[in-house]
Each structure stands twice: as C-alpha cells, then as structure tokens.
One Martini backbone bead per residue (centre of mass of N, CA, C, O) as a GRO file, in nm:
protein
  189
    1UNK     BB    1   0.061   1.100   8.252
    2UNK     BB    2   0.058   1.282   7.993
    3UNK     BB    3   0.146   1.276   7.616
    4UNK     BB    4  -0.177   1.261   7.457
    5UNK     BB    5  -0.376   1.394   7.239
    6UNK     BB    6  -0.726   1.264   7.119
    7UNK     BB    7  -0.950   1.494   6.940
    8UNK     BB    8  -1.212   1.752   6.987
    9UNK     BB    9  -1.286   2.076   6.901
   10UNK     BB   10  -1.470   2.282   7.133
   11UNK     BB   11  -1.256   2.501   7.205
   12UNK     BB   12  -1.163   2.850   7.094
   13UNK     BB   13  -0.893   3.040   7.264
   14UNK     BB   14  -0.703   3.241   7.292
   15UNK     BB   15  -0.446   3.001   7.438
   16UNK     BB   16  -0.680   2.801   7.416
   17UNK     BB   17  -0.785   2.434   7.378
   18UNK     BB   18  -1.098   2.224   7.379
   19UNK     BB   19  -1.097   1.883   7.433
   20UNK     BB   20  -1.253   1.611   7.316
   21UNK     BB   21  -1.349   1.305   7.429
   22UNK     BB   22  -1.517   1.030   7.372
   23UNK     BB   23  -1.588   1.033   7.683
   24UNK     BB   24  -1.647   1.364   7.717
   25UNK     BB   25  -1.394   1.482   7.817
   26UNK     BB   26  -1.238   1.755   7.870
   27UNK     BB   27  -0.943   1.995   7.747
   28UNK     BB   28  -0.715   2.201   7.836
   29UNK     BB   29  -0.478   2.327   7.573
   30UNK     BB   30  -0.210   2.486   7.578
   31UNK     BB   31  -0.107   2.729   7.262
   32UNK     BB   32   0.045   2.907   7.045
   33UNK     BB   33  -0.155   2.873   6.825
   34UNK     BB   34  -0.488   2.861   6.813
   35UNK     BB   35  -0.568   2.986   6.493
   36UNK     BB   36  -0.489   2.672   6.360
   37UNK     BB   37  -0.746   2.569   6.416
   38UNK     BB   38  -1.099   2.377   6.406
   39UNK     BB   39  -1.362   2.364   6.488
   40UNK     BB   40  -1.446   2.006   6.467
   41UNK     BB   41  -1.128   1.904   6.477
   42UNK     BB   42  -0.921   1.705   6.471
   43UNK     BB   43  -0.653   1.627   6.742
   44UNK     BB   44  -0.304   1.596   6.752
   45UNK     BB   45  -0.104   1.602   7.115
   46UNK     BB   46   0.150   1.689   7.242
   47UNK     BB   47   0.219   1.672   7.619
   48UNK     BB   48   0.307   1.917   7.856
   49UNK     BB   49   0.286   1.881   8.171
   50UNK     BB   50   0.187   2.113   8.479
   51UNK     BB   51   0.265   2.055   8.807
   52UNK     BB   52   0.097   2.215   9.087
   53UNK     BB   53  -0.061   2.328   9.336
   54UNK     BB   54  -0.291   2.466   9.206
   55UNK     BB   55  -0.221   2.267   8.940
   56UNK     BB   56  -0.301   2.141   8.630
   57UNK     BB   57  -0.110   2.222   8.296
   58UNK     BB   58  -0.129   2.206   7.960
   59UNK     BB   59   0.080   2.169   7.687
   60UNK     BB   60   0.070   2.176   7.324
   61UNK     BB   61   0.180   1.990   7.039
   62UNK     BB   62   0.233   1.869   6.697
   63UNK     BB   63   0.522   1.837   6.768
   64UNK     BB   64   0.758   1.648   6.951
   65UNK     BB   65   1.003   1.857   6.906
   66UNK     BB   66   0.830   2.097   7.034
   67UNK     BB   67   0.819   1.961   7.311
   68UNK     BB   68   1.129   1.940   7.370
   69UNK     BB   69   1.234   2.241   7.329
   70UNK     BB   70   1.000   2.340   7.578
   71UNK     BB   71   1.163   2.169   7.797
   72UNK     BB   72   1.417   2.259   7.760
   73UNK     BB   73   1.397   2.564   7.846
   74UNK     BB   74   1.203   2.479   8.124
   75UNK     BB   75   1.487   2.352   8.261
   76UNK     BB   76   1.706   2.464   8.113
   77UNK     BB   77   1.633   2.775   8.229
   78UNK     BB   78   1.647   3.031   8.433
   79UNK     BB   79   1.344   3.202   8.448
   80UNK     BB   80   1.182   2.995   8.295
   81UNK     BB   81   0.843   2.982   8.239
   82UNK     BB   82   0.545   2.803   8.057
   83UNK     BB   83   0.468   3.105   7.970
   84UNK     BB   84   0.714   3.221   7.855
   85UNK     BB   85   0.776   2.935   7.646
   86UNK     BB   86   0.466   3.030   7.488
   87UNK     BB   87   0.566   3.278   7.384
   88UNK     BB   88   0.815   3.204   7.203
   89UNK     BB   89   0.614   3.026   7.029
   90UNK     BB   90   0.463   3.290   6.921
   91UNK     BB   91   0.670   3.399   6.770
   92UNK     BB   92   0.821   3.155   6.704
   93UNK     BB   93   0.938   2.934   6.540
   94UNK     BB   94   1.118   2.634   6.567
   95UNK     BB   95   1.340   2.681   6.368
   96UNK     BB   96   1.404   2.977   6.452
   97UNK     BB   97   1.485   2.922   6.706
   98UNK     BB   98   1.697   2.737   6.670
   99UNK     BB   99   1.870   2.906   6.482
  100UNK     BB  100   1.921   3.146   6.724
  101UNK     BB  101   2.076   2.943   6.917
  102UNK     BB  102   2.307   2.865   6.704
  103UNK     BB  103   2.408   3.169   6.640
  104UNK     BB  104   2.341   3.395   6.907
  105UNK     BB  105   2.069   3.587   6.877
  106UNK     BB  106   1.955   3.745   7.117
  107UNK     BB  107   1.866   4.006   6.976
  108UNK     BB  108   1.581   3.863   6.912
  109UNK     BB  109   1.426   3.796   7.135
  110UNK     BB  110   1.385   4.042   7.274
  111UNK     BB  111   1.106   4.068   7.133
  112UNK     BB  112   0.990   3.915   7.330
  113UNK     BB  113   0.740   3.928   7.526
  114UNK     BB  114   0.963   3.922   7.884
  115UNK     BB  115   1.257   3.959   7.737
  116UNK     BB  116   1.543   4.013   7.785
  117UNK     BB  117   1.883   4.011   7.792
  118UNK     BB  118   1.953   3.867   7.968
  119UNK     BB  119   1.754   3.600   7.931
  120UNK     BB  120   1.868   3.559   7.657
  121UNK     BB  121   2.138   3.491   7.688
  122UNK     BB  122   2.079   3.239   7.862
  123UNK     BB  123   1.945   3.083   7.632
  124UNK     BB  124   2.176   3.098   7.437
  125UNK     BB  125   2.393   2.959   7.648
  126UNK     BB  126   2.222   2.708   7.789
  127UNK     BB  127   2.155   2.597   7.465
  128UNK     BB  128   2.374   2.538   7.252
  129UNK     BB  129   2.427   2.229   7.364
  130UNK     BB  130   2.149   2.116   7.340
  131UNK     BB  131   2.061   2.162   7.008
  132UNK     BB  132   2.231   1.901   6.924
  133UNK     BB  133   2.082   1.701   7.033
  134UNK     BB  134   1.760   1.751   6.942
  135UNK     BB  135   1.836   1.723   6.654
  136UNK     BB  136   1.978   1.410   6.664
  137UNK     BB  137   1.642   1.307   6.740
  138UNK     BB  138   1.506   1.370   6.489
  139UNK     BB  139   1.646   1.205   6.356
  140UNK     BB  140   1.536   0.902   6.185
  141UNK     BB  141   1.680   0.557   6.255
  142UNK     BB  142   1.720   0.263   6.194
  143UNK     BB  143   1.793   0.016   6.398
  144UNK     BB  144   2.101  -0.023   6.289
  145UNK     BB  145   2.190   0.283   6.282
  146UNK     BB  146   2.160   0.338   6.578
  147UNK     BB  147   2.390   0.111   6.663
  148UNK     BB  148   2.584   0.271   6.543
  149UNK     BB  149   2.549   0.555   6.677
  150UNK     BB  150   2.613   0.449   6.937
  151UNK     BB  151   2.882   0.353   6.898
  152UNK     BB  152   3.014   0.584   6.808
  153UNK     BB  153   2.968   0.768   7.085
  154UNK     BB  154   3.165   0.573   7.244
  155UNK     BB  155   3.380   0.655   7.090
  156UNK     BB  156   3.365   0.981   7.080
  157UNK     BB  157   3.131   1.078   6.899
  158UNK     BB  158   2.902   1.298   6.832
  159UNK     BB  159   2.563   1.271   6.738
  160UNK     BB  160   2.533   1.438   6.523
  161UNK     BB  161   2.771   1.345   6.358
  162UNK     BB  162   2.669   1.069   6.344
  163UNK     BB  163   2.397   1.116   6.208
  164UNK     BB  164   2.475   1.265   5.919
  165UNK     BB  165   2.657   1.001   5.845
  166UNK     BB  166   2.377   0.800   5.866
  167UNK     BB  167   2.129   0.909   5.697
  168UNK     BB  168   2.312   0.806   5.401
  169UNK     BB  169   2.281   0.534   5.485
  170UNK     BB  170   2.334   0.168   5.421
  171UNK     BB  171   2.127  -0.099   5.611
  172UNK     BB  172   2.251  -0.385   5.464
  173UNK     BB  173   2.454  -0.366   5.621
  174UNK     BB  174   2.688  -0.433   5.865
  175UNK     BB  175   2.724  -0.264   6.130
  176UNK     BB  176   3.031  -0.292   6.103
  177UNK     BB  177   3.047  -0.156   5.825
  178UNK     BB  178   2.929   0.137   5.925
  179UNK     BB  179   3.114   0.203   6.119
  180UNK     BB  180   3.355   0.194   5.903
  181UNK     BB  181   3.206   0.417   5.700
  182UNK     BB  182   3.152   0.632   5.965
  183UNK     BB  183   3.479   0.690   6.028
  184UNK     BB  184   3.561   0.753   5.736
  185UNK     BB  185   3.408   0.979   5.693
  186UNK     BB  186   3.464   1.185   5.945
  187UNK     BB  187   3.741   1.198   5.892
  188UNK     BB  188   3.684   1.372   5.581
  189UNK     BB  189   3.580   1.622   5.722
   0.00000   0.00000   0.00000
C-alpha cells in the first residue's frame, strides 16, 4: 500500500498530478486543488490509496492530518465516496471543515456541490465526536508526554482533554509528577 509519494511534478491535470518518481514511473494522485503546484517542482504527498475492481485511484495530501480527515470523512459517512470527499476538500480547507463540523453547521457544507442537507446533516452528526480525536492526534507530543497522555486516558479523561493540558507542560518532570500535576490542571477546569 502506498502511504507516500515523492517526486517531480511532470503533468498538471484537472483535478490531478502526474508525480514522476526517481526511477522513471509516474503516478496520477488526484488532489483537492491541482492550481497550487508547479510543474518541475518537487513534491511530497501523503496518500490515501483507494482499490477497487476496476483499478487502484490515489488521492493526495500535503499534510498527514488532511489525509486522516479525508479517510474519516469516507469511512465514517455512509454514502460519501471518495470523489465527493475530494469535493469537500475543494470547497473548505482543512480547518474550516472542520470549524464546521465542531460547531453543526450542516448548512454550509451543502455549498458543496452534490451535497444535499440529508447528507450534510449525516457529515455533521456522525463525525462530532470523531473530529475531538482527530484534533487530539494533530498535537505531538514528546515521548514521556505521550505516556502520560495514555495513562490520562484509562483512567477515564479523554483524549483532548488529556492533550490540551499536556502540550503546555514540562517533560523534564517525572511521568509521575506529570500526570499529577495533569489530574489537578483537568480538576480545576
């Protein structure tokens, strides 16, 4: 499975690019907006892979969370193939999808064309509370942060909540103390 593409842009198409790797074979990987590259220059794309009987279709992304976003979006949302959720990605970027799926606003999306409301409605309501974990794996997180984020988590705190109160704490303490002094930031919430 292809996970990553690095090349040169040899053919800029519609709604795809033609990368051109090192060893001669080119790939097509289609992308929310072709108009933002330029033919000759290097690119490195992280890529959603998408077999079916008739062929294998890549779809690209410049950022990896644009790419779990976009395999969210068609696994979780029935009826949303992965040409209409390159649609929406041509509409929004990244954050403003996802401004809109925090917040319910189901009637922007149907901007989109081949978006109805019934569809809309299903983006918004069954991506809610997946895009609070999204967001949560967006922070990194040094090694011993990670560990404490994790211990957070089983003891029944979720994710954000865990990263948020994480990403501004000092790894030189002791895991211990860390998740002690994460329990008590959380408390006094």
């Amino acid at each position: 499975m292809i996970a990553l593409l690095k090349g040169n842009i040899s053919e800029i198409n519609e709604d795809s690019l033609i990368i051109l790797l090192n060893n001669g074979i080119g790939f097509e990987v289609f992308v929310p907006h072709p108009d933002n590259f330029e033919v000759g220059k290097d690119v490195s794309l992280y890529i959603y892979e998408q077999v079916k009987d008739d062929g294998t279709t890549l779809y690209g992304f410049i950022e990896k969370h644009e790419k779990e976003l976009f395999k969210l979006i068609i696994k979780k949302v029935s009826g949303i193939g992965a040409k209409t959720a390159l649609g929406i990605f041509r509409h929004f970027h990244k954050d403003k999808l996802v401004d809109i799926i925090k917040k319910g606003n189901y009637k922007e999306l149907r901007t989109v064309p081949g978006i109805g409301e019934k569809t809309a409605k299903r983006i918004v309501i069954e991506l809610g509370g997946e895009i609070e974990n999204l967001l949560a794996k967006e922070t990194h997180l040094s090694e011993k942060l990670q560990v404490a984020k994790d211990a957070l988590i089983s003891l029944g705190y979720n994710a954000s909540q865990a990263t948020k109160v994480l990403k501004n704490m000092d790894d030189s303490d002791s895991i211990e103390d860390i998740i002690k002094k994460a329990i008590k930031k959380i408390s006094n919430e």
